[in-house]
C-alpha positions as CSV (number, residue, x, y, z in Angstrom):
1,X,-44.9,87.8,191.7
2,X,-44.4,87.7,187.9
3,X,-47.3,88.0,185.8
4,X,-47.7,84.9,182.8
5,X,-48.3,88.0,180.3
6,X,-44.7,89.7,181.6
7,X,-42.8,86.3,181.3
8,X,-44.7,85.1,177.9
9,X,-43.8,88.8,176.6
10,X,-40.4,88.6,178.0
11,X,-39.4,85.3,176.7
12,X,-40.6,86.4,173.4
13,X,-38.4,89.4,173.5
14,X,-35.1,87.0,174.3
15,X,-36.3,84.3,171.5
16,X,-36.5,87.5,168.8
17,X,-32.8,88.9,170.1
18,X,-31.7,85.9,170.3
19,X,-32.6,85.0,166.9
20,X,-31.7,88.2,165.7
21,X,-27.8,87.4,167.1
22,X,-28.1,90.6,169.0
23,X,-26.5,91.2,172.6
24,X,-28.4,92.4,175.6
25,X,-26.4,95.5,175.1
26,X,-26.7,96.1,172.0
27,X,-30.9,96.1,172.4
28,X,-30.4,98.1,175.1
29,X,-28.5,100.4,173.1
30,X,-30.7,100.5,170.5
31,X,-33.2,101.2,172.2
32,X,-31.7,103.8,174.3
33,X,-31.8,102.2,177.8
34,X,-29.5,99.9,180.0
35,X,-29.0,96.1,179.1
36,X,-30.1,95.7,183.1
37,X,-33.6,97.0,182.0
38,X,-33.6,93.9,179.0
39,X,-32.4,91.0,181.6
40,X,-35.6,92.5,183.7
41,X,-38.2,92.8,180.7
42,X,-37.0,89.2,179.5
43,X,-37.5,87.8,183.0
44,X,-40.4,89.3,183.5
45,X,-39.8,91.1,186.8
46,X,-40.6,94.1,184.5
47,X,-43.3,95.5,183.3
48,X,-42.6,96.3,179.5
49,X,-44.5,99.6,178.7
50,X,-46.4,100.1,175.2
51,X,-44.0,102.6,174.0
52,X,-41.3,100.1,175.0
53,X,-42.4,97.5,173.5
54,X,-43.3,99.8,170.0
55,X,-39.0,100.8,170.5
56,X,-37.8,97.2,170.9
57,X,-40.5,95.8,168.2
58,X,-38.7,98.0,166.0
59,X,-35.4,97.1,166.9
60,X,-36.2,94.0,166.4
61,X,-37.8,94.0,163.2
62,X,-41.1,92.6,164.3
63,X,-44.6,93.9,165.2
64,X,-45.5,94.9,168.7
65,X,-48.1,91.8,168.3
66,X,-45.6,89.5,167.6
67,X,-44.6,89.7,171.5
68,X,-48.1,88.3,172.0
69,X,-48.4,85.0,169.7
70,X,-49.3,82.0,171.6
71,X,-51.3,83.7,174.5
72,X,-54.8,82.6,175.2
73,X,-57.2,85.4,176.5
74,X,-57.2,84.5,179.6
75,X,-53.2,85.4,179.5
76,X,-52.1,81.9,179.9
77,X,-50.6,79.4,177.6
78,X,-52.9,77.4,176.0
79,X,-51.5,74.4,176.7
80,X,-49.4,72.9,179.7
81,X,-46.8,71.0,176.9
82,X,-43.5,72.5,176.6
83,X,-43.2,74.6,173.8
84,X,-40.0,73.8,171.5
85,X,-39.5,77.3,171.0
86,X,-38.2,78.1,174.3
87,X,-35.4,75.5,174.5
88,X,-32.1,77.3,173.6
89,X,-31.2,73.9,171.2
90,X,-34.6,74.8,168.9
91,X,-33.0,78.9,168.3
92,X,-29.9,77.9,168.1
93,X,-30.7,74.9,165.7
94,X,-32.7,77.3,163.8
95,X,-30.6,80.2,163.6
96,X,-27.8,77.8,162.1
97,X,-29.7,76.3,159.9
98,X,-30.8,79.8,158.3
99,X,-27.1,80.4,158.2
100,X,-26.6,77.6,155.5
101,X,-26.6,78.7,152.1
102,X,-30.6,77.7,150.7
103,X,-29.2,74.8,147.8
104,X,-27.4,73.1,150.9
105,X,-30.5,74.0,153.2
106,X,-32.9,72.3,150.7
107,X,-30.9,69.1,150.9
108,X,-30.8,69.6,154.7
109,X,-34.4,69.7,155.3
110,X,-35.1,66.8,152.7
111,X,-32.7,64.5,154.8
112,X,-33.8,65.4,158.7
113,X,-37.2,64.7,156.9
114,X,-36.7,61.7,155.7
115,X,-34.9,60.5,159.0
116,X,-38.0,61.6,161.0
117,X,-40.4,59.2,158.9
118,X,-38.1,56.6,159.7
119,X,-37.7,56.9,162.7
């Protein structure tokens, strides 16, 4: 049985690669183990060990902590709503729209603003 703590961590760890347009291989490389071992850690059938977790924070260009954000104490989420950051169409949305230049972004953001007031 998977542990919430071991899938919260694990999803985190996709969402951050994701993000960070890297491959499960190329994690796994830089972090010097096979990309098998990242499909398990971001499933959560794996455990991921403190020093593990320090390597891939790293490769990642996060902190260790970061892995935790958004767990309550108790190790559950702390709410039962779906959280917008694990659908695939959020990241992907977001990684795009880092990708436009910031001018263009600016006018972006001002227009999906002003067409979620009026809607």
């Amino acid at each position: 049985m998977v542990h919430e703590v071991d899938k919260h961590v694990g999803q985190r760890i996709r969402h951050r690669r994701w993000l960070a347009g890297l491959t499960q291989q190329q994690l796994a490389e830089a972090v010097g183990i096979k990309f098998q071992q990242i499909q398990k850690y971001e499933t959560g059938t794996n455990r991921v060990s403190a020093s593990r977790l320090w390597d891939i924070s790293r490769a990642l260009g996060v902190s260790p902590s970061f892995f935790f954000d958004g767990l309550e104490m108790s190790g559950a989420q702390d709410s039962g709503e779906e959280n917008l950051l694990e659908k695939k169409e959020t990241l992907e949305l977001l990684r795009t729209y880092y990708a436009i230049p910031e001018s263009q972004r600016k006018r972006l953001f001002d227009l999906a603003r002003a067409l979620g007031q009026a809607a």
